[in-house]
Every structure is written in C-alpha cells, then in structure tokens.
TITILO-746506 format. One line per 5 residues: number of its first residue (from 1); for each residue x, y, z of N, C-alpha, C. Coordinates in steps of 0.1 Angstrom, whole numbers, m for minus. Atoms other than C-alpha are relative to their C-alpha. Example, Ala and Ser with C-alpha at 12.3 -4.5 7.8 and 13.67 -1.06 7.14 Angstrom:
1	9/m12/0/123/m45/78/9/12/0; m9/m11/0/137/m11/71/m8/11/8;
***
This chain:
1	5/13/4/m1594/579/m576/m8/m6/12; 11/8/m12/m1605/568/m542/m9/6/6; 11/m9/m4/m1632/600/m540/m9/m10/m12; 8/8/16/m1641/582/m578/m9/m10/9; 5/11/m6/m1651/554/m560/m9/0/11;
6	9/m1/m15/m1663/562/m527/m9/9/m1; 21/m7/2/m1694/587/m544/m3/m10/m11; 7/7/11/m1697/563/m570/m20/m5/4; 15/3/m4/m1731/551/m552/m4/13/0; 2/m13/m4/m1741/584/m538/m3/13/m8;
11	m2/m12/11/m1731/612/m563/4/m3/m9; m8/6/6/m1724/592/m594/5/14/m11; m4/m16/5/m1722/630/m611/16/1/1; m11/m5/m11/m1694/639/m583/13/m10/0; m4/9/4/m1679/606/m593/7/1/m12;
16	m7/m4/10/m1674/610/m624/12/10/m7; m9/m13/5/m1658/642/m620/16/m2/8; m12/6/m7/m1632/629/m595/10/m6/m11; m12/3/12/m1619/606/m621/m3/6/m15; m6/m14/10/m1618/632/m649/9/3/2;
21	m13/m6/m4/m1599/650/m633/16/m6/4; m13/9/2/m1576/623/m624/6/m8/m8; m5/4/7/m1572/612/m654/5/12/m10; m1/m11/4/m1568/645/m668/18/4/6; m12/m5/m2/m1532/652/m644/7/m14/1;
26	m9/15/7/m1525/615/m652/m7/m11/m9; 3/3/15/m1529/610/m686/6/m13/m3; m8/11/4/m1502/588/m689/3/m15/8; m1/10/m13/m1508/564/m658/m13/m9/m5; 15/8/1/m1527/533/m669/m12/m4/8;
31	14/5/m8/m1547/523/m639/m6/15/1; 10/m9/1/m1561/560/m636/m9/0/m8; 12/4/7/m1573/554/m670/m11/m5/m1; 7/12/m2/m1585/521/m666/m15/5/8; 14/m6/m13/m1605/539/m632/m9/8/m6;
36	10/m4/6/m1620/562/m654/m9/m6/m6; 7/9/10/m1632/537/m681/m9/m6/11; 7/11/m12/m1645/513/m655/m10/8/6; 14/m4/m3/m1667/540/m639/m7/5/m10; 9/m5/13/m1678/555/m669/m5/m12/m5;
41	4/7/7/m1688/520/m684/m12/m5/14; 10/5/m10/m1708/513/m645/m8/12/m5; 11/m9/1/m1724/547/m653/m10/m1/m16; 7/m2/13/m1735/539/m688/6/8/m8; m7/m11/7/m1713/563/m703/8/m7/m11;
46	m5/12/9/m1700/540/m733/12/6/m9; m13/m13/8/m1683/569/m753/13/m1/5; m8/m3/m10/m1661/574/m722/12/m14/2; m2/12/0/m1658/543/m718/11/m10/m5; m7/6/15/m1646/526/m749/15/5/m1;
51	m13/m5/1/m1621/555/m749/12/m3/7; m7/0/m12/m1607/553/m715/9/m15/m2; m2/15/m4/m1604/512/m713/8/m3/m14; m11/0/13/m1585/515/m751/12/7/6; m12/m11/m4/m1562/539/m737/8/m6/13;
56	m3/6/m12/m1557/520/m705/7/m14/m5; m8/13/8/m1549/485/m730/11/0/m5; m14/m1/4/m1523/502/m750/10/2/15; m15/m1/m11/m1505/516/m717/3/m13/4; 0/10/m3/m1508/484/m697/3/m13/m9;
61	m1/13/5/m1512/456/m717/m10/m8/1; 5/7/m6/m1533/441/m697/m15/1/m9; 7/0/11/m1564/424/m717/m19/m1/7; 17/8/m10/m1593/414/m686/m9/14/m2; 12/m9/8/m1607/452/m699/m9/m1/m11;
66	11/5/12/m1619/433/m730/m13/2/m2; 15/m3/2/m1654/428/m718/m4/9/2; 4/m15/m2/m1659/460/m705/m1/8/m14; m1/m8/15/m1650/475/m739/m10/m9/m11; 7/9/8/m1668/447/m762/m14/3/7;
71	15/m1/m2/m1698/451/m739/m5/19/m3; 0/m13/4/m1695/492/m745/m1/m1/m10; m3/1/12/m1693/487/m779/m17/m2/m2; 13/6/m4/m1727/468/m774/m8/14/2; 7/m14/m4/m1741/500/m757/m4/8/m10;
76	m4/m6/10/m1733/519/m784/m4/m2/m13; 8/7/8/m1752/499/m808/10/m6/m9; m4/3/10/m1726/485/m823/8/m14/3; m9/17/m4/m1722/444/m818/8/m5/m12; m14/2/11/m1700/439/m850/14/4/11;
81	m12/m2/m4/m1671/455/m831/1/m8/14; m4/10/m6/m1676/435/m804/1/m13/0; m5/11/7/m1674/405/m822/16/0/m4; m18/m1/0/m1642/417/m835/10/m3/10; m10/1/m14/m1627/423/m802/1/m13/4;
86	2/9/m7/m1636/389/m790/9/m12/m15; m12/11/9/m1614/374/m824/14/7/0; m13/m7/3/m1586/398/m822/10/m6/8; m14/5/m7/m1550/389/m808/m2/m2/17; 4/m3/m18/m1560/405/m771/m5/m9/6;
91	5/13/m10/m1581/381/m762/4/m12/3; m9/12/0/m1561/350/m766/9/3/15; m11/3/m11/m1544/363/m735/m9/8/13; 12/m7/m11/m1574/369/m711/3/m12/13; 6/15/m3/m1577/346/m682/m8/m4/2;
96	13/6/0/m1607/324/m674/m12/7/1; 12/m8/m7/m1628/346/m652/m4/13/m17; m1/m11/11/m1619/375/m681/m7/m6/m13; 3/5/14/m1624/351/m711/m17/m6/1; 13/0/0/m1659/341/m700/m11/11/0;
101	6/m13/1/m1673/374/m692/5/6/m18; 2/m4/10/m1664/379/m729/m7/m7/m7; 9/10/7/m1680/349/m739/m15/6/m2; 14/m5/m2/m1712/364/m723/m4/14/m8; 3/m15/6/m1710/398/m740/2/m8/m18;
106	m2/5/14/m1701/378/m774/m17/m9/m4; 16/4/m1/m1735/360/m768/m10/10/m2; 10/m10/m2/m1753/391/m759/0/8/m14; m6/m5/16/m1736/405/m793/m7/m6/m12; 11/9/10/m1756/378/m814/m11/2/m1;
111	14/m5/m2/m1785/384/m796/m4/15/m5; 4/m14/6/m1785/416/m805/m4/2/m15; m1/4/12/m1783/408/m843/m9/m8/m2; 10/8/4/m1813/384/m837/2/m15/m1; m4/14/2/m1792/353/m840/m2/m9/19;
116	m2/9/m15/m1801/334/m805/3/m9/2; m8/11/2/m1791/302/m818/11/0/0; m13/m3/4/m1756/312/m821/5/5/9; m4/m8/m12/m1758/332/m790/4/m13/8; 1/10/m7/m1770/298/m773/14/m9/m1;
121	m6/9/3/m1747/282/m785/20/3/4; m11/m4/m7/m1715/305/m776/0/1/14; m1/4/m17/m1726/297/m737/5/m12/4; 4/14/m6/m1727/260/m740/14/m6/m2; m16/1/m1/m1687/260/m730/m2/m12/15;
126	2/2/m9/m1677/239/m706/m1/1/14; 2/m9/m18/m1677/267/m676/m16/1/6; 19/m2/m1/m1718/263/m682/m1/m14/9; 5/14/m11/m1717/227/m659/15/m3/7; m8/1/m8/m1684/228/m645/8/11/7;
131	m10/m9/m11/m1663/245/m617/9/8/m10; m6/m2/2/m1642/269/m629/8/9/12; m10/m4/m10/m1610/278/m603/m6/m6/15; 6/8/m12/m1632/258/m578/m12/9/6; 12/m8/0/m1663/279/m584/m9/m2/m11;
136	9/m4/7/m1694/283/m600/m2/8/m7; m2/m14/7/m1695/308/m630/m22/2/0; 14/m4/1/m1734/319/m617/m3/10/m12; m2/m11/10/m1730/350/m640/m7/m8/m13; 1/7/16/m1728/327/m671/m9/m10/3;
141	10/9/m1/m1759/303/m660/m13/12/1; 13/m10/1/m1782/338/m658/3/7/m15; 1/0/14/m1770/347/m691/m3/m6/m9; 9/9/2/m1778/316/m702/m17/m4/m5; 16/m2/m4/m1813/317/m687/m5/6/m7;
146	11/m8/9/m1821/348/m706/m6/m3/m11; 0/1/16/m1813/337/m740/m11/m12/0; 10/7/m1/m1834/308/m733/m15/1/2; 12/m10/m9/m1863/331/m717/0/7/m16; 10/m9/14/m1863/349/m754/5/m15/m17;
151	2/14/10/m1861/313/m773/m13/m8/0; 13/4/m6/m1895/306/m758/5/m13/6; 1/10/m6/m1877/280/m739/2/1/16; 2/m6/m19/m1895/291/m703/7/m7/7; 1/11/m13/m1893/259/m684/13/m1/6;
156	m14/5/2/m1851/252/m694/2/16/10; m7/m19/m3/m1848/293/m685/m2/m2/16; 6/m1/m14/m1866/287/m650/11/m8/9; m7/8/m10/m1845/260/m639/15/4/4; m16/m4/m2/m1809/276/m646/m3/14/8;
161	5/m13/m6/m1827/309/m632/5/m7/13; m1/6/m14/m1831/285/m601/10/m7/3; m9/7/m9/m1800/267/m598/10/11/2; m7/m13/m1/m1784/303/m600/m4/8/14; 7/m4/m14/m1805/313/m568/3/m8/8;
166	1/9/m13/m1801/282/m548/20/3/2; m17/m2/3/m1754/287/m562/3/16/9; m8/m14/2/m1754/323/m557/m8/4/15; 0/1/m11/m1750/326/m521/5/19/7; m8/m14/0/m1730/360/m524/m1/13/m6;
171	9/m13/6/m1756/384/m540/4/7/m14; m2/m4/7/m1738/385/m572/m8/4/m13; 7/m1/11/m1765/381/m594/m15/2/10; 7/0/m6/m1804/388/m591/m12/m7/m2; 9/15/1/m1817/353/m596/m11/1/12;
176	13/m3/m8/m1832/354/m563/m14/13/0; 10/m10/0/m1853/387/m566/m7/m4/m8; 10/0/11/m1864/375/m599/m7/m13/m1; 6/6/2/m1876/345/m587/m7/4/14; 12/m7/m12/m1896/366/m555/9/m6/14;
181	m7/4/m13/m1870/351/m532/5/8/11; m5/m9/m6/m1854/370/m502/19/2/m6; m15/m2/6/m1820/385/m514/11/0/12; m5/2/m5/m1791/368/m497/6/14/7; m6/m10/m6/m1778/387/m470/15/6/m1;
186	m14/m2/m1/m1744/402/m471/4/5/16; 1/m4/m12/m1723/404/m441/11/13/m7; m4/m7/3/m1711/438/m436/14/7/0; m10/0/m3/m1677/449/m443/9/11/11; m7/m6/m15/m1655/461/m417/4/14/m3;
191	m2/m9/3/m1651/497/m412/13/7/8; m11/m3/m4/m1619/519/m395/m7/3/18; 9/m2/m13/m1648/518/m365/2/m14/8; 2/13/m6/m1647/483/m362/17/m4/8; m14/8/m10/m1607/481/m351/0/5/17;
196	m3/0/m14/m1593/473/m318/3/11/2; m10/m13/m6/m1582/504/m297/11/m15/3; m13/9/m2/m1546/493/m294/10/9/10; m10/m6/m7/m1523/502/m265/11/0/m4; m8/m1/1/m1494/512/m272/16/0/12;
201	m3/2/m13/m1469/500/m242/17/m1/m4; m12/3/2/m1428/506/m242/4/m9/10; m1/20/m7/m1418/467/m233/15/8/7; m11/0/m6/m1384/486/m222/3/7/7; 2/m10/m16/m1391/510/m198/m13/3/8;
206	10/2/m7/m1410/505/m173/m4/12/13; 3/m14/m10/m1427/541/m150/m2/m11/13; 1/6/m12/m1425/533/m115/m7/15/7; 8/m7/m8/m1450/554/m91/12/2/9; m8/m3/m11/m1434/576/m65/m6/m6/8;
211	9/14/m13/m1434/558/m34/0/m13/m1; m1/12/m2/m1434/529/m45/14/m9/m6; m12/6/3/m1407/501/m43/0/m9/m12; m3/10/7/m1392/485/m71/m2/m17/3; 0/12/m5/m1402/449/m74/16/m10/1;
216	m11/10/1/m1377/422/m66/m1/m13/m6; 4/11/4/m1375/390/m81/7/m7/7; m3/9/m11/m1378/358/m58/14/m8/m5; m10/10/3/m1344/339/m55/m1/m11/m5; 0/19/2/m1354/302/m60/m9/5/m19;
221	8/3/15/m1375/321/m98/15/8/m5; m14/m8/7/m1337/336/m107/3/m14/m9; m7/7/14/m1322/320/m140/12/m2/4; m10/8/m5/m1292/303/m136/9/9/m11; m13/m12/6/m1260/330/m142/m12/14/1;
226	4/m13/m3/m1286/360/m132/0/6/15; m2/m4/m15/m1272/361/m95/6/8/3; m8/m7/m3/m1266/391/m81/14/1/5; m12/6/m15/m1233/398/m64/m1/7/4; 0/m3/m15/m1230/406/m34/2/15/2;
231	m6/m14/m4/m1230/444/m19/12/m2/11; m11/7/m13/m1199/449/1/m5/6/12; 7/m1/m18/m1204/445/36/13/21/3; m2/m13/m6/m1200/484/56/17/m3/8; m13/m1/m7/m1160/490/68/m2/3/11;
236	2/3/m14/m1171/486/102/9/m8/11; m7/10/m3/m1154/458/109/10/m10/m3; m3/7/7/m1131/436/102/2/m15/m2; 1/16/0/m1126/399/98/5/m4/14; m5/10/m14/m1107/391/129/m8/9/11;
241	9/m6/m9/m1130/417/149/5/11/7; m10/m14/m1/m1099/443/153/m10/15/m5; 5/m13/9/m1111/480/150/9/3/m13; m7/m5/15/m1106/494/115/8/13/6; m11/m10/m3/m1073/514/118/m3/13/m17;
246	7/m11/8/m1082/549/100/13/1/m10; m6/m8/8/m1067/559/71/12/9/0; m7/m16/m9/m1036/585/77/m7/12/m14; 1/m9/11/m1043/615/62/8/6/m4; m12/m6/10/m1025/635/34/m2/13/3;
251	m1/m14/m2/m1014/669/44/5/5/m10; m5/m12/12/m1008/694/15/6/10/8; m8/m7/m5/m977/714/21/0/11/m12; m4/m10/10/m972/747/3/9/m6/m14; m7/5/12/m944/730/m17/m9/m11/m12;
256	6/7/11/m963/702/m27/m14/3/m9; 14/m3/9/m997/723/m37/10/7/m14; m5/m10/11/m971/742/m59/4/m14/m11; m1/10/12/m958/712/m76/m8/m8/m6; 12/2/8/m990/700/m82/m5/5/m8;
261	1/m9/13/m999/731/m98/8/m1/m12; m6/2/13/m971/725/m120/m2/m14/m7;
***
C-alpha cells in the first residue's frame, strides 16, 4: 500500500499493480480495499473503482467513499445511479466535508442529464456563502462557477472563479491558473533528510579520559544532606600523641591449625 502511493505520480501502471496485489492477499481488510478503489478512481479506472469502494463500504461501514463511488458511476456514464446513491440510507450518515463533495457530484449528475437548473440549484446550500468547520468549501464555489459558465452566466461564473483564487491559498483548486494567475506556492513537506541528527548520550554514565581527574564538586554548591563523611584519619597516631602500641600477633600452633581444620 505505501509502494501504491508513493508511484502513484511517477509509475501510475506500477501503482496500480502494488495495490492489486494488496488487495488480492487482503481481500478481506477494508482499508486495502478502500486503497485500491481510491487509486483506481485517481487513475480513471471507474470499473475498479466502483467495485473496490463497494467492497470497502460493506466491510467498514464507513460512508465518506460515497462520492468517490457516485462520481465513478458518473464516469461510467451512468448519473441515474449516482443519484440513487446520494438518496440511499448511506448517505444520511456522511459528515459535512463528505456530504458536500456529494452534493457536487449530485450536481455534476444533473448536468450531465442536461438539467443545469437543478444542478444549480443542488449547490445553492448553505456551505456556498458560509464557513463550514471554520473554512471555506473553495471546491464547492468552482463547481458552482462551472455550472454557471455552461448557463451562459459568464460574469456570475468569473466572480466565484475569482473569489475561489483570491480563498484558495493552499493549491487545492485551479482557480488561479484559470484565471492566468501565478499558482500559489506550496511549502515543501519535510522529508527523513530534513531531521535533526540526534545524539544519543547515557545521562548515567559518564567515560572519564585516562589521565584525567574526576571532577569534584565545590563545598559551599553541595546540597544540604549530600556531605561527605569524613575519610578516617591514617593510624599514625593517636589522640593523646602516644605511639600506636602494635597489634600482638596470633601464632598458629600445630594444635590449633588442626582444630581449625576441624
């Protein structure tokens, strides 16, 4: 799956075949599916598509594949069934971002049938002049545009063209190109080049160079209860300034090395 992806630009062939295959030794795993569908519907491949992203709904559940499938359907020449999809049970449980992007393929579904009145008129929701999640839905103001651009109404088309170029700061759409503008820059995402070298340092042992002396730490920067004690002073001498009287020593007698042995 993450070869799927990462030729997707490049080798969309080599791409393709990636997830095949991975959906092929996991048949039963919904996001594989889903991965298949999803590049098969970037590559145009609608057949694939349709299948995969149905197969990926039953396992999961999950319904934000809607427009991918409704707009494959579309592909496929067939906007009846994406009409369906967009009244069936599924959709009722899309969220916002998901249930708009179906809007726009339910629009594009009309237009296809010739109805643009009808199309126009499944945009003109409230996500067409207000924030939705504390955003702009640019997407759905260039869909918009179009339908208005084949209503012969230029002027209305040009302006949402344009407030979609001056909103869409983040290259998602290609308002700017199409109105000759420079295409917002993207900054570039960080690669396994871009991280820190990182030392790796054990805080609990510390190499000390031959030769050299361990540091000491100054008396007056010692913590209170981290005072050494004292080494004992050399049996040299003693307190009253008497010589130290030696030791006697212990002589081992035959008898007593034997009773030791025992």
């Amino acid at each position: 799956m993450v070869a799927a992806f990462a030729l997707e630009a490049e080798n969309p062939e080599a791409s393709q075949g990636h997830a095949k295959y991975a959906a092929r030794i996991g048949g039963r795993i919904g996001v594989v599916r889903e991965t298949y569908g999803i590049l098969a519907y970037r590559a145009g491949d609608y057949a694939t598509a349709v299948r995969e992203l149905r197969t990926a709904l039953r396992i999961t559940g999950r319904c934000d594949v809607l427009p991918m499938i409704a707009d494959s359907e579309r592909g496929l020449g067939r906007p009846e069934r994406a009409l369906d999809l967009a009244a069936s049970d599924d959709a009722s449980g899309m969220g916002a971002d998901a249930a708009i992007e179906l809007m726009i393929v339910v629009a594009g579904a009309y237009a296809d049938t010739g109805d643009i009145q009808t199309a126009l008129r499944t945009l003109e929701i409230p996500a067409l002049r207000h924030k939705v999640d504390g955003r702009w839905q640019v997407r759905l103001w260039i869909a918009y545009a179009d339908l208005l651009e084949r209503a012969d109404r230029t002027d209305e088309a040009r302006r949402w063209l344009t407030l979609a170029a001056d909103t869409d700061t983040e290259g998602l759409t290609d308002a700017a190109e199409r109105l000759g503008r420079p295409t917002p820059s993207q900054a570039p995402e960080p690669s396994w080049e871009d991280d820190e070298q990182i030392l790796v340092v054990d805080a609990f042992e510390e190499e000390i160079d031959e030769g050299q002396e361990p540091e000491t730490q100054d008396p007056s920067e010692q913590e209170p209860g981290d005072e050494q004690e004292p080494e004992p002073k050399e049996p040299s001498e003693t307190e009253d300034g008497d010589e130290p009287q030696a030791e006697p020593e212990l002589v081992t007698t035959p008898d007593s090395a034997a009773e030791d042995a025992r």
